[in-house]
DSSP file (Angstrom, degrees, kcal/mol; ACC not computed):
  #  RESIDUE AA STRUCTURE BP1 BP2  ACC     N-H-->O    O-->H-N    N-H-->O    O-->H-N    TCO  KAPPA ALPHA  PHI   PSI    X-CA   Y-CA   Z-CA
    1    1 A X              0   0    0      0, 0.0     4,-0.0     0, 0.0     5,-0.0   0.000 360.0 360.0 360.0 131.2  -89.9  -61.1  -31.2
    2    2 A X     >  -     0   0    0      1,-0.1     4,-1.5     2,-0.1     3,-0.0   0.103 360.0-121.7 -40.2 141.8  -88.1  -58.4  -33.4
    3    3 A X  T  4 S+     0   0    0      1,-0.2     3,-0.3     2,-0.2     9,-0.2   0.944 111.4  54.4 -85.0 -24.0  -86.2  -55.9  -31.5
    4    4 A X  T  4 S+     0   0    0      1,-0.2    -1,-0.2     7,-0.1     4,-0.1   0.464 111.5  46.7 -86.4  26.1  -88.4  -52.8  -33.0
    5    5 A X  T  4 S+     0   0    0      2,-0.1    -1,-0.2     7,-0.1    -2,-0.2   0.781  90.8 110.6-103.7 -33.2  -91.6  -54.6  -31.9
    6    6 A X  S >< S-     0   0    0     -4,-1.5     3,-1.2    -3,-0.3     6,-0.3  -0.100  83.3 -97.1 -74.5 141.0  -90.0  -55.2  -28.4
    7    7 A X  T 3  S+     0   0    0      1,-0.2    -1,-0.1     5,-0.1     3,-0.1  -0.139 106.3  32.2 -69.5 164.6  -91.7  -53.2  -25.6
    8    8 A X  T 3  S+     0   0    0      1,-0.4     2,-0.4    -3,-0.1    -1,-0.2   0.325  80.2 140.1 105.9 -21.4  -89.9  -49.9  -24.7
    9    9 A X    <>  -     0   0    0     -3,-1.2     4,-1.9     1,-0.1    -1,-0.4  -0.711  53.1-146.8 -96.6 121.5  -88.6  -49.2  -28.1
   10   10 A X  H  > S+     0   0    0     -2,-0.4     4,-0.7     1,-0.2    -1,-0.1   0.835 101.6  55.3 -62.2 -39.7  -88.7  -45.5  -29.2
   11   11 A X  H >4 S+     0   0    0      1,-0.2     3,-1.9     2,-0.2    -1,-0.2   0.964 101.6  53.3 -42.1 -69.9  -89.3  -47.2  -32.9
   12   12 A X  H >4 S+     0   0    0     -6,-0.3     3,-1.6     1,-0.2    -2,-0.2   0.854 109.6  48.5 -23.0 -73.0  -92.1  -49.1  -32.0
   13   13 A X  H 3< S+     0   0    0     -4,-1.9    -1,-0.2     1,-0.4    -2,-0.2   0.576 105.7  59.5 -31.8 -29.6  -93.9  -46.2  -30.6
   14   14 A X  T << S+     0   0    0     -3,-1.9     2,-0.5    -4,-0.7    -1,-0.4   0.168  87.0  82.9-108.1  21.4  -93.4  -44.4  -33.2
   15   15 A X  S <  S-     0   0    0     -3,-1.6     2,-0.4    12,-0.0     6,-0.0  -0.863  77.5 -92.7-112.6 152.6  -95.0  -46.3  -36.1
   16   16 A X        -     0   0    0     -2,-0.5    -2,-0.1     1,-0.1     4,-0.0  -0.528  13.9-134.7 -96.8 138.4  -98.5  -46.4  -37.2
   17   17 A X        +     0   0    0     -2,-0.4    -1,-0.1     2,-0.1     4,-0.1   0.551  67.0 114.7 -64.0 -15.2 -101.1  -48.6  -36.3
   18   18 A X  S    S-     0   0    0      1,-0.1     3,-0.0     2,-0.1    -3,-0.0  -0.093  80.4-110.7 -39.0 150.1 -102.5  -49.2  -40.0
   19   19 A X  S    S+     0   0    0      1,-0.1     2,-0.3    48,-0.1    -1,-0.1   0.549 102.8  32.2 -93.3  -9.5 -102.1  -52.7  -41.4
   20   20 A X  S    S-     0   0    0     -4,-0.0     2,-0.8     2,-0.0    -1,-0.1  -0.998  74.4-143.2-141.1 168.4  -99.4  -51.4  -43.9
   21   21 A X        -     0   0    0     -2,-0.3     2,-0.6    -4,-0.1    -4,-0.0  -0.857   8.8-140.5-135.9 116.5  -96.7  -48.5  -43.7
   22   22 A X        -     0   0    0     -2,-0.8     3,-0.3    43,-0.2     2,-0.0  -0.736  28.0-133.5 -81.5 134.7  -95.8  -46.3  -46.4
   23   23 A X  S    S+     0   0    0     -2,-0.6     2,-0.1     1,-0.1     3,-0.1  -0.234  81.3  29.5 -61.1 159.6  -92.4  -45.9  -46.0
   24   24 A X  S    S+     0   0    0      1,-0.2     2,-0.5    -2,-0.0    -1,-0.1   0.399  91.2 119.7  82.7 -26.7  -90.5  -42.2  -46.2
   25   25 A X        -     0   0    0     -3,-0.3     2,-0.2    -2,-0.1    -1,-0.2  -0.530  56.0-142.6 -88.6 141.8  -93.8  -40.5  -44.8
   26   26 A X        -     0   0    0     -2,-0.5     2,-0.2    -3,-0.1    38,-0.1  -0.624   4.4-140.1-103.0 174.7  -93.6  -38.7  -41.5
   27   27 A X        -     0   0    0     -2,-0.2     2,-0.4   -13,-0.1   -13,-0.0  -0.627   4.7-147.2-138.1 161.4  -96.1  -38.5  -38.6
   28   28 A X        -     0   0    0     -2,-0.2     2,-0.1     4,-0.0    -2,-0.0  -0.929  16.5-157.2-135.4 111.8  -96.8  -35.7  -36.7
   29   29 A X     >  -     0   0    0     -2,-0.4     4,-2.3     1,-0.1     3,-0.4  -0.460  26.2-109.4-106.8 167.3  -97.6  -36.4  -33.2
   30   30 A X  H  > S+     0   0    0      1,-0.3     4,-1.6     2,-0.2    -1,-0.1   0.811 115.3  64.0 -94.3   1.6  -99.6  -34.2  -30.9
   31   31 A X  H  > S+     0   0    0      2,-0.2     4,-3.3     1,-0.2    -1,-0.3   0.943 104.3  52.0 -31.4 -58.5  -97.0  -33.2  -28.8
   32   32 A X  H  > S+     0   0    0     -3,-0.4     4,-2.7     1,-0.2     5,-0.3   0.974 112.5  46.0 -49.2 -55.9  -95.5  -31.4  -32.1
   33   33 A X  H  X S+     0   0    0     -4,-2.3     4,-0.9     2,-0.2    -1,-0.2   0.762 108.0  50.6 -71.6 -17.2  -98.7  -29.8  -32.8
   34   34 A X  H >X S+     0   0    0     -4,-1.6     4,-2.9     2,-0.2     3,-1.3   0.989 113.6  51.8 -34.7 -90.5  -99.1  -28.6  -29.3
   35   35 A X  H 3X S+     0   0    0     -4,-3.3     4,-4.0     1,-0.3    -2,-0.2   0.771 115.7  37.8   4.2 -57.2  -95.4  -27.3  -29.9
   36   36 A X  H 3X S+     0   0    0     -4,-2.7     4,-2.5     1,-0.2    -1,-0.3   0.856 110.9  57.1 -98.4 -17.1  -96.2  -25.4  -33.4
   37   37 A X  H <X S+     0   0    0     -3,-1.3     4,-3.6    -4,-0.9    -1,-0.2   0.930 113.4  47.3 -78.5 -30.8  -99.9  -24.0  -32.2
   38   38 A X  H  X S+     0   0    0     -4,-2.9     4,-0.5     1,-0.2    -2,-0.2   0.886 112.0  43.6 -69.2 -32.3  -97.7  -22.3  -29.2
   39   39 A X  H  < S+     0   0    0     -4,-4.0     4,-0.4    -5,-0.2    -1,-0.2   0.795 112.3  53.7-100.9  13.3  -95.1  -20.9  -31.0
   40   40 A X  H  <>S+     0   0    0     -4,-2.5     5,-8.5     1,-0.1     3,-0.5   0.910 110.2  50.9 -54.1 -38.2  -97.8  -19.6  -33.7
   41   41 A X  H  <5S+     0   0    0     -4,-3.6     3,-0.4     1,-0.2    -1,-0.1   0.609 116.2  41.7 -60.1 -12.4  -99.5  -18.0  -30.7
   42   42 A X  T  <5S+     0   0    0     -4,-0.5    -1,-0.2     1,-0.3    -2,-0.1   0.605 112.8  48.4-104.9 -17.6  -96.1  -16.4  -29.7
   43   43 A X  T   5S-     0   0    0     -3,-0.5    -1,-0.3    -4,-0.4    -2,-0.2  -0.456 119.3-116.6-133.4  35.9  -94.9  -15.4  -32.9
   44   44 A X  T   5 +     0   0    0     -3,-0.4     2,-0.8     1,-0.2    -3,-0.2   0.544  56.6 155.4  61.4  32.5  -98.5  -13.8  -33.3
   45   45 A X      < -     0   0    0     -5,-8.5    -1,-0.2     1,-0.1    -2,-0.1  -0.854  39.5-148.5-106.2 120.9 -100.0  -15.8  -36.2
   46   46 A X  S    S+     0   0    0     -2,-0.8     2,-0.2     4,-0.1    -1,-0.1   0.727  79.8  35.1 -11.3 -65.8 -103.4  -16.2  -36.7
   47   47 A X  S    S-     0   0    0      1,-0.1     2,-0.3    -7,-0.1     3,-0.1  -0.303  88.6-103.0-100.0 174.7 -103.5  -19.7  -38.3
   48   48 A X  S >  S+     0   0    0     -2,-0.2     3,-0.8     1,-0.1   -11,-0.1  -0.696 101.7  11.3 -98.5 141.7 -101.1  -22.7  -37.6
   49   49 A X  T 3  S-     0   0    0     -2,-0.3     5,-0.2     1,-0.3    -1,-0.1   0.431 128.0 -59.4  88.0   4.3  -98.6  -23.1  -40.3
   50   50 A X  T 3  S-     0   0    0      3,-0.1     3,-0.5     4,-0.1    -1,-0.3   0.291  76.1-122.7 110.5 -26.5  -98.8  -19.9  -42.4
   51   51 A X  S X> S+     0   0    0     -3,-0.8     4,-1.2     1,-0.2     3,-0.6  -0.654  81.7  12.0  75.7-140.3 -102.4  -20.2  -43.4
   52   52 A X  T 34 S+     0   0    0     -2,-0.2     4,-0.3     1,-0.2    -1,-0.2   0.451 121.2  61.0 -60.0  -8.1 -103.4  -20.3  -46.9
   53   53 A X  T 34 S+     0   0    0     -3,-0.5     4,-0.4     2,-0.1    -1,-0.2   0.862 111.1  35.3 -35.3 -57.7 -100.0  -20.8  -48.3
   54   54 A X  T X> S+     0   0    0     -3,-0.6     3,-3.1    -5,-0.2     4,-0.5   0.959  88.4 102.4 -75.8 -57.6  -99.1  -23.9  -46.8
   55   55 A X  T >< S+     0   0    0     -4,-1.2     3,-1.0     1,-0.3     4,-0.3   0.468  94.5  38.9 -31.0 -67.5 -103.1  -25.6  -46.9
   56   56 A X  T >> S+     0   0    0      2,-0.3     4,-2.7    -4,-0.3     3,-0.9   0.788 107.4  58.4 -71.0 -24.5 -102.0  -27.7  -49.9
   57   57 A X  H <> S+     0   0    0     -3,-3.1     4,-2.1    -4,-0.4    -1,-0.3   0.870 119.0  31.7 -52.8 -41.9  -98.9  -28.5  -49.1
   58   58 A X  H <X S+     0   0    0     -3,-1.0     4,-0.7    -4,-0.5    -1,-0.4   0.315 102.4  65.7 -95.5  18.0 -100.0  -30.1  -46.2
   59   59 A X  H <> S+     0   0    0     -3,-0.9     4,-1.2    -4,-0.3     3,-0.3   0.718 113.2  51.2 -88.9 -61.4 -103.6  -31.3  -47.5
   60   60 A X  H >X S+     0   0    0     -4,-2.7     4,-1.0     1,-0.2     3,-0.5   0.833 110.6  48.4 -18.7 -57.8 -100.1  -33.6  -49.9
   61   61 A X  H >< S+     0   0    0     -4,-2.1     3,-1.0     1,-0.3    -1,-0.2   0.940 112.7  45.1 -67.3 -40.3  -98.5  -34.5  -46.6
   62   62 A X  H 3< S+     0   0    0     -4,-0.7    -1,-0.3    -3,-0.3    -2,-0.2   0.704 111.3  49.8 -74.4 -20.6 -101.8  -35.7  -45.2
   63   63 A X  H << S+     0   0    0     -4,-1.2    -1,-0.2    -3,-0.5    -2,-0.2   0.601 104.5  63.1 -41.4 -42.1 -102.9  -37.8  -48.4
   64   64 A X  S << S+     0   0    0     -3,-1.0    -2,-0.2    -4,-1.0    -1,-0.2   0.052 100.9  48.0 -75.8  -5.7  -99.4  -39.2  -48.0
   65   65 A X  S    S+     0   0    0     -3,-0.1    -1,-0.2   -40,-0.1    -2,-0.2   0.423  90.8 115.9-110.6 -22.9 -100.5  -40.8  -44.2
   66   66 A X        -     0   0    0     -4,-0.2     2,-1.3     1,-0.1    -3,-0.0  -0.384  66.0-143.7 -76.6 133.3 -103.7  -42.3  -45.9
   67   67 A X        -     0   0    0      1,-0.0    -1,-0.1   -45,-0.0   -48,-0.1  -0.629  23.5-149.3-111.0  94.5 -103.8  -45.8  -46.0
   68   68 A X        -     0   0    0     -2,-1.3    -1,-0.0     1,-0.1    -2,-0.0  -0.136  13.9-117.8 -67.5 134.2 -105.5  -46.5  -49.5
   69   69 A X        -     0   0    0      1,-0.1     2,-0.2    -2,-0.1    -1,-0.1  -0.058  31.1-112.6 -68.9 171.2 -107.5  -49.4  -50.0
   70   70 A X     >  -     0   0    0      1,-0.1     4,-2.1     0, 0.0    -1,-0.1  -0.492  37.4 -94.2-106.3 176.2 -106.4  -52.3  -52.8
   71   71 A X  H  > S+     0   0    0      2,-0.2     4,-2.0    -2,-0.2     5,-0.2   0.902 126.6  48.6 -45.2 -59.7 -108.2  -53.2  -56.3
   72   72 A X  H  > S+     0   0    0      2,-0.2     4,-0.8     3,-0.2    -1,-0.2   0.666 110.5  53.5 -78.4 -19.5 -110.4  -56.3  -54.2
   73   73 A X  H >> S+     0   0    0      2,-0.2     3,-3.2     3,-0.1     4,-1.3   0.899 110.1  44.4 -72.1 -81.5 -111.2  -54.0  -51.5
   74   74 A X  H 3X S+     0   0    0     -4,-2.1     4,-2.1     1,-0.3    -2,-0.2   0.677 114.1  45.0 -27.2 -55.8 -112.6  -51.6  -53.6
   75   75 A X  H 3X S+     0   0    0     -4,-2.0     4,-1.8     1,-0.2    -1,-0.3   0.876 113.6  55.8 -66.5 -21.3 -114.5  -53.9  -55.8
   76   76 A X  H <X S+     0   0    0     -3,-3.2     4,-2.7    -4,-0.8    -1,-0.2   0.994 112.6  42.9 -46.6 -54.8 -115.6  -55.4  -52.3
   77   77 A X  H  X S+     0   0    0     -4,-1.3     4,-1.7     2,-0.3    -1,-0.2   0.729 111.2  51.4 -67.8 -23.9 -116.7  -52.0  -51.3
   78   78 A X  H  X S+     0   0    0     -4,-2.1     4,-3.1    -5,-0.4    -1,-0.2   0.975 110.7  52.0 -78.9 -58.1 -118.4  -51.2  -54.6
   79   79 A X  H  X S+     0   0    0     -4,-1.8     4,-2.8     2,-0.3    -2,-0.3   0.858 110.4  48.7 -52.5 -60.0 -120.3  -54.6  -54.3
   80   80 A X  H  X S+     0   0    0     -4,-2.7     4,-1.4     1,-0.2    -1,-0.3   0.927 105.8  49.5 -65.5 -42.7 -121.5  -53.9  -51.0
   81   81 A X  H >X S+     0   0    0     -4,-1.7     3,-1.9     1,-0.2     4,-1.3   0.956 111.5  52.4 -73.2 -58.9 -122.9  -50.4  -51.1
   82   82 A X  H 3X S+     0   0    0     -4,-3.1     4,-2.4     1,-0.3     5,-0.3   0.830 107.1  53.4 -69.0 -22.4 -125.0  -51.4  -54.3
   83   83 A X  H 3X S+     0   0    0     -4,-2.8     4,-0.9    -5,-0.2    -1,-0.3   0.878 110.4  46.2 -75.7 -12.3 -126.3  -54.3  -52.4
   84   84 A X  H <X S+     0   0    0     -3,-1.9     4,-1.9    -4,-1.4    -2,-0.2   0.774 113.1  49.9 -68.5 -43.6 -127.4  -51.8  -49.7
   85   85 A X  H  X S+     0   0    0     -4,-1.3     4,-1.2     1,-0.2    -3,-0.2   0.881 109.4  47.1 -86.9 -23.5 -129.0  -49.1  -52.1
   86   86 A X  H  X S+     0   0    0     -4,-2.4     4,-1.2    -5,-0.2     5,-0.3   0.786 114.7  50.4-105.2  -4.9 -131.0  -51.3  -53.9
   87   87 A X  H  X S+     0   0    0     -4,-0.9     4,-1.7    -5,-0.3     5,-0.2   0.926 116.6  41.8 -45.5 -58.0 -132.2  -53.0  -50.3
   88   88 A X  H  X S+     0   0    0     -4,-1.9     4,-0.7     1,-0.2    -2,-0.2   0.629 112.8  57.0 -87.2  -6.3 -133.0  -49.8  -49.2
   89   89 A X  H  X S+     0   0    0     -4,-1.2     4,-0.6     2,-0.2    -1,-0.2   0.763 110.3  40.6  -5.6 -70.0 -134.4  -49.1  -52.5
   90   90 A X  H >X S+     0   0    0     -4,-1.2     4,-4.4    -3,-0.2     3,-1.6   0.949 113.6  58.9 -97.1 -71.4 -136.9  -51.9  -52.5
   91   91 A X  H 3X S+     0   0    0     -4,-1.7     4,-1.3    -5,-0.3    -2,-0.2   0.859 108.4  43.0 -22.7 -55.2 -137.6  -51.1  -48.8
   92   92 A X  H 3X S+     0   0    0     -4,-0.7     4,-3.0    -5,-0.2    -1,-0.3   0.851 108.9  56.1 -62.7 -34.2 -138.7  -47.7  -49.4
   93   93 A X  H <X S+     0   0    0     -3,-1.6     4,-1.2    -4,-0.6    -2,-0.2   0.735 107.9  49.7 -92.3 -25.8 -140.6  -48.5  -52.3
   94   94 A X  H  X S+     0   0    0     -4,-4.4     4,-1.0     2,-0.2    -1,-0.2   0.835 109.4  57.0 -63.2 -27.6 -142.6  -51.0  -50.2
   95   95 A X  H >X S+     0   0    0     -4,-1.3     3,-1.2    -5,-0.4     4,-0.5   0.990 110.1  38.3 -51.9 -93.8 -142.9  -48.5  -48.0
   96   96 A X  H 3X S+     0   0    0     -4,-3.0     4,-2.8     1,-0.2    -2,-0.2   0.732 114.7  48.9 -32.8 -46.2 -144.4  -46.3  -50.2
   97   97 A X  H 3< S+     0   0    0     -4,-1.2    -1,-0.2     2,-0.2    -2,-0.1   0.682 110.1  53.0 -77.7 -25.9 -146.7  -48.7  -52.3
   98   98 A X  H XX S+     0   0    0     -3,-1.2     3,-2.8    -4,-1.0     4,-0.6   0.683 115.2  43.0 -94.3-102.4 -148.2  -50.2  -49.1
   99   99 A X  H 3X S+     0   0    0     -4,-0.5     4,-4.8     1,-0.3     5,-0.3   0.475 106.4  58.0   8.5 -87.4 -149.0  -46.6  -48.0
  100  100 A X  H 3X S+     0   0    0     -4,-2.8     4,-1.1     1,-0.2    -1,-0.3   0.689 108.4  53.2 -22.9 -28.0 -150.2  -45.6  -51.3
  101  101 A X  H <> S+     0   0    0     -3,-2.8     4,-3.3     2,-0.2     5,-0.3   0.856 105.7  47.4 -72.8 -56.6 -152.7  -48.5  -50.6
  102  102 A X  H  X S+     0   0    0     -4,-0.6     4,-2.1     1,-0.2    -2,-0.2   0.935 106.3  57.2 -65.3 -25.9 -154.0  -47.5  -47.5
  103  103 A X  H >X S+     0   0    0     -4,-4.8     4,-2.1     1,-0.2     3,-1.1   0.998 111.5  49.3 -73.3 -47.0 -154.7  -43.8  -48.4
  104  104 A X  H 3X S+     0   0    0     -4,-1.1     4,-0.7    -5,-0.3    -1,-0.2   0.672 107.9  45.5 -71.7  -4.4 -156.7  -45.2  -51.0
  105  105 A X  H 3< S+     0   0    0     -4,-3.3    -1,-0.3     2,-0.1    -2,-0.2   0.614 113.6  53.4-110.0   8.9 -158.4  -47.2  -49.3
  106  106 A X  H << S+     0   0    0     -4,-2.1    -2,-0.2    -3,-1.1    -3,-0.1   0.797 117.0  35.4 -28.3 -76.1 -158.9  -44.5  -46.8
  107  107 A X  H  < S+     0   0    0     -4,-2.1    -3,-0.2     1,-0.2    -2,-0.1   0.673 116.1  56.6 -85.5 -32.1 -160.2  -42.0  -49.1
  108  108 A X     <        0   0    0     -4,-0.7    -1,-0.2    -5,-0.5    -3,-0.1   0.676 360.0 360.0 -73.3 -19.1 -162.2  -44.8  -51.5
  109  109 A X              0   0    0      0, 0.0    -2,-0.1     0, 0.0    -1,-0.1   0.755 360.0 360.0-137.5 360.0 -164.2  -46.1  -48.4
């Protein structure tokens, strides 16, 4: 076993559970935010973090945590959801058609 995998190690702890890790990005744990929403409250700010100044700066940092899917995922993904709409597609429109039947043969008899 690796010594930052080994239990007890502040490292470990401190890495994110995603199956790969952008390097260089930092984490914000919720102790910290705990931290910065008390000394907004103290220092009499409204918002966390400055408010609308900051929102893109951090919407970057948080984009920068996201752990983005590859080329074969995507087409995986792509693949599945079309096979889903046009299932639920065909479902609905049975749905419909067998309906469509019975009011007419409802109102015809």
């Amino acid at each position: 076993m690796s010594e930052d995998r080994q239990p007890g190690n502040a490292a470990a702890a401190a890495r994110p559970a995603g199956k790969r890790q952008v390097t260089g990005v930092s984490t914000t744990s919720s102790a910290q935010i705990a931290a910065k929403k008390a000394s907004a409250k103290s220092a009499g700010e409204d918002q966390v973090g400055g408010g609308v100044a900051t929102f893109f700066p951090e919407v970057g940092s948080e984009l920068k945590k996201v752990i983005w899917p590859t080329g074969k995922q995507m087409v995986t993904y792509t693949i599945v959801v079309f096979l889903f709409l046009i299932l639920v597609t065909a479902l609905v429109s049975g749905v419909d058609f067998l309906a469509g039947l019975g009011v007419e043969k409802i109102l015809a008899g």
